[in-house]
C-alpha positions as a printed Julia matrix, in Angstrom:
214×3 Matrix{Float64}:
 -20.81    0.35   18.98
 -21.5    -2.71   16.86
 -23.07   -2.89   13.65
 -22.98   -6.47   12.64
 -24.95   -6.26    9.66
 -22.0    -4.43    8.21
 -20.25   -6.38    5.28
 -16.97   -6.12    3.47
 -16.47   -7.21   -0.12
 -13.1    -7.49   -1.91
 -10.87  -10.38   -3.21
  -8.76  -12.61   -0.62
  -5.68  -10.93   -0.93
  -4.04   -7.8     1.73
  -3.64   -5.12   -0.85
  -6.35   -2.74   -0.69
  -8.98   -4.33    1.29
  -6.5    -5.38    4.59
  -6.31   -1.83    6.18
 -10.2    -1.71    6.17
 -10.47   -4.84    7.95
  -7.59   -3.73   10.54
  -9.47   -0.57   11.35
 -12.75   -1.77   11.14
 -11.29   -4.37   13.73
  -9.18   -1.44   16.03
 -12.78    0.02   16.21
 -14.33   -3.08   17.63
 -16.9    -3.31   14.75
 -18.12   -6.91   13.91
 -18.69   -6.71    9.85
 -19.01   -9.55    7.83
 -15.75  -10.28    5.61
 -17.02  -11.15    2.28
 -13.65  -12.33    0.06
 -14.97  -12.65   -3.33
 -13.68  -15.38   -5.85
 -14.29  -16.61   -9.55
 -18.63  -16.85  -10.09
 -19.39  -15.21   -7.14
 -17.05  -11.87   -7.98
 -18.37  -12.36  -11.56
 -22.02  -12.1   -10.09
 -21.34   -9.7    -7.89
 -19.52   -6.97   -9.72
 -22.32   -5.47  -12.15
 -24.34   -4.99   -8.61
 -21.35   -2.44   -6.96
 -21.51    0.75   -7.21
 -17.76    1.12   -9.54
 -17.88   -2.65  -10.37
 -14.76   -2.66   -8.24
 -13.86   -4.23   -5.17
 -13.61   -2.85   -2.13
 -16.75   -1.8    -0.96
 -18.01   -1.65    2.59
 -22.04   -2.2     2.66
 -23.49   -0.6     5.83
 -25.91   -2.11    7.89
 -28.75    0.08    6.1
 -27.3    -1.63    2.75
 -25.65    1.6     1.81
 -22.32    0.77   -0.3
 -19.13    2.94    0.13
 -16.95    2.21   -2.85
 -13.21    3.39   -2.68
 -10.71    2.34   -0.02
  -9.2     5.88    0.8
 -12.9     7.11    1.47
 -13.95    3.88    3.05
 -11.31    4.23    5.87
 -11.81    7.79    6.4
 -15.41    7.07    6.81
 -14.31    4.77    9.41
 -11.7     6.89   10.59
 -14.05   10.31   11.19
 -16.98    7.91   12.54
 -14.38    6.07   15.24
 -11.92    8.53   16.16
  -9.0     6.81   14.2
  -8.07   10.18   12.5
  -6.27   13.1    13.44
  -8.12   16.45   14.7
  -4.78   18.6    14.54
  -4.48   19.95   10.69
  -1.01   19.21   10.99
  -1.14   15.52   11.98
  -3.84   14.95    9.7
  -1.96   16.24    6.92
   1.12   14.04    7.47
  -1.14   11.35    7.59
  -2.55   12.29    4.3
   0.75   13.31    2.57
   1.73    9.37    3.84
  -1.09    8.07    2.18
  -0.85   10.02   -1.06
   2.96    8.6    -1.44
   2.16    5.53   -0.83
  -0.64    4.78   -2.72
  -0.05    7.24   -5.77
   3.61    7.27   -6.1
   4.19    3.84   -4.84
   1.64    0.4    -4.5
  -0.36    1.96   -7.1
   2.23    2.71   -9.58
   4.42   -0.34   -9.09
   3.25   -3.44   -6.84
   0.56   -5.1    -9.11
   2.42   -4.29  -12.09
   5.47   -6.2   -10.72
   4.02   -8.83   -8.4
   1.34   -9.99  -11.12
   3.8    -9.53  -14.09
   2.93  -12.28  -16.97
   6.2   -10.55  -18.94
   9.37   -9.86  -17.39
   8.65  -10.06  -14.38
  12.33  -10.76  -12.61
  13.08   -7.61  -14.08
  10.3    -5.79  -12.95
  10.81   -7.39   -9.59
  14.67   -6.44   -9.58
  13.57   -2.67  -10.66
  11.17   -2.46   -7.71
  13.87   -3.53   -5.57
  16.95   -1.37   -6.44
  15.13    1.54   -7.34
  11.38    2.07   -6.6
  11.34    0.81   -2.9
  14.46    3.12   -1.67
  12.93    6.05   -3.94
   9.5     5.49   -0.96
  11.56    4.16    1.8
  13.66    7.92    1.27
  10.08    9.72    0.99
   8.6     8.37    3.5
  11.35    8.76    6.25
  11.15   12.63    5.3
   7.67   12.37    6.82
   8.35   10.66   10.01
   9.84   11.88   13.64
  10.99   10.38   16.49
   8.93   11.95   18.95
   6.25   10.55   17.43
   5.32    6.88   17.68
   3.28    6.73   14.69
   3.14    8.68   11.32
   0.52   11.51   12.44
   1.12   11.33   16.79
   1.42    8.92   19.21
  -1.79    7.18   18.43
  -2.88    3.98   15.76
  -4.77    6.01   12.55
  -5.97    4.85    9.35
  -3.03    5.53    7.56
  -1.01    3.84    9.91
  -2.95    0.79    8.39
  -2.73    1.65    5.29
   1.59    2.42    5.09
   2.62    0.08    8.27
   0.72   -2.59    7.17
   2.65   -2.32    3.72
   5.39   -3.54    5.47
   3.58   -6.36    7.61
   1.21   -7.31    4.84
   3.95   -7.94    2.26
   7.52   -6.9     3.29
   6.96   -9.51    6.11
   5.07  -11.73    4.84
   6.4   -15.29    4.8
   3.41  -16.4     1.88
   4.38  -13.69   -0.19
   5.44  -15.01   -4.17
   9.13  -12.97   -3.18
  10.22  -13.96    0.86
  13.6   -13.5     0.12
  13.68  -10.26   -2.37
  11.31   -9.31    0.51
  13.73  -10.08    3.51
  16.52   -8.18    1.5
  14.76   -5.07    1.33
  13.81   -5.31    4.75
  17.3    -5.0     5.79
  17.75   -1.9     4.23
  14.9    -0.11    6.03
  15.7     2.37    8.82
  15.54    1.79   12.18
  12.93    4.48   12.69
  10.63    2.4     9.77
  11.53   -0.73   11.91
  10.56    0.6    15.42
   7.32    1.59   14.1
   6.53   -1.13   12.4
   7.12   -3.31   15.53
   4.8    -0.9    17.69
   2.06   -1.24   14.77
   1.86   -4.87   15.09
   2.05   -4.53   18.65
  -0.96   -2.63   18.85
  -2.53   -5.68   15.91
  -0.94   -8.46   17.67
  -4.41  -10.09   18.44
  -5.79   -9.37   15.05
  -2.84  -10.6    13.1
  -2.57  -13.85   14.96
  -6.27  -14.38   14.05
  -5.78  -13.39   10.46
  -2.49  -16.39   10.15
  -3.68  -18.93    9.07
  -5.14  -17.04    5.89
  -1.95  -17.25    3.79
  -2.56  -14.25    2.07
   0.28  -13.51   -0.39
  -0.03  -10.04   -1.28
């Protein structure tokens, strides 16, 4: 089921607007990937509906704001959600760290630091990535392959690609503070994170040569 007319605006950066493009990809929908810079953000931000990027336009010109409702728009409409309760709601509960008590609270305010930012950095490090690393492995299983079951879901996209959009990310501002924590992830973490890019192999060789950083 294609809708090309479908279009995806947000900056060119992973971050918030890289699990919508992997699941809008996983669900074999062409969209347009708008990445917005300098005038043309500037222009376009008084038209949106938060004045905040993402937003996913449909092909009717409808605009979802919001990346946690964009993706379970996408998730409900392409079967990349859960129907148990109980594997939706680890899915959920994976999310909610991750964004809330994690990225949110920490990343940007480390990564874009204009003010002590080694320190920030080195605080992230020793103490706010174990702190989700811990949290997160209380959510996980090993006879499951992903965090809800057995299958890719949007918050697989969302908390794997944490690790493969920054973690291992080559470009990113911090390779080795990066490669360090990496070592100190689990093995479970690890496994999963190799059968996540397994299943986005094609898609993240495609997306290479963008040199995101974040």
């Amino acid at each position: 089921f294609f809708l090309p007319n479908m279009k995806l605006y947000y900056f060119d950066l992973y971050a918030k607007g890289e699990s919508i493009r992997m699941a809008l990809t996983k669900a074999g929908v062409e969209f347009e990937d708008n990445r917005m810079t300098g005038e043309a953000w500037k222009a376009l931000k008084p038209t949106l509906p938060f004045g905040q990027m993402p937003v996913l336009e449909l092909d009717d010109g409808t605009q979802l704001p919001q990346t946690r409702a964009i993706l379970a728009y996408i998730g409900n409409k392409h079967n990349l959600k859960p129907t148990d309760a109980l594997e939706e709601y680890r899915g959920l509960a994976a999310e909610a760290l991750f964004w809330d008590d994690f990225f949110g609270k920490y990343i940007p305010g480390a990564v874009f630091a204009q003010e002590g930012r080694e320190e920030k950095m080195k605080e992230l490090e020793e103490k706010h990535v174990p702190e989700f690393l811990k949290k997160f492995e209380t959510l996980l299983s090993e006879d499951r392959k992903f965090i809800c079951n057995d299958s890719l879901t949007i918050y697989d996209m969302q908390v794997l690609g944490f690790f493969t959009n920054l973690v291992l990310n080559s470009n990113s501002k911090d390779p080795e503070l990066w490669a360090r924590v990496w070592e100190t992830v689990s093995p479970r973490i690890k496994k999963m994170v190799a059968d996540f890019q397994e299943e986005m192999k094609d898609y993240l060789a495609k997306r290479a040569e963008l040199k995101c950083t974040l």
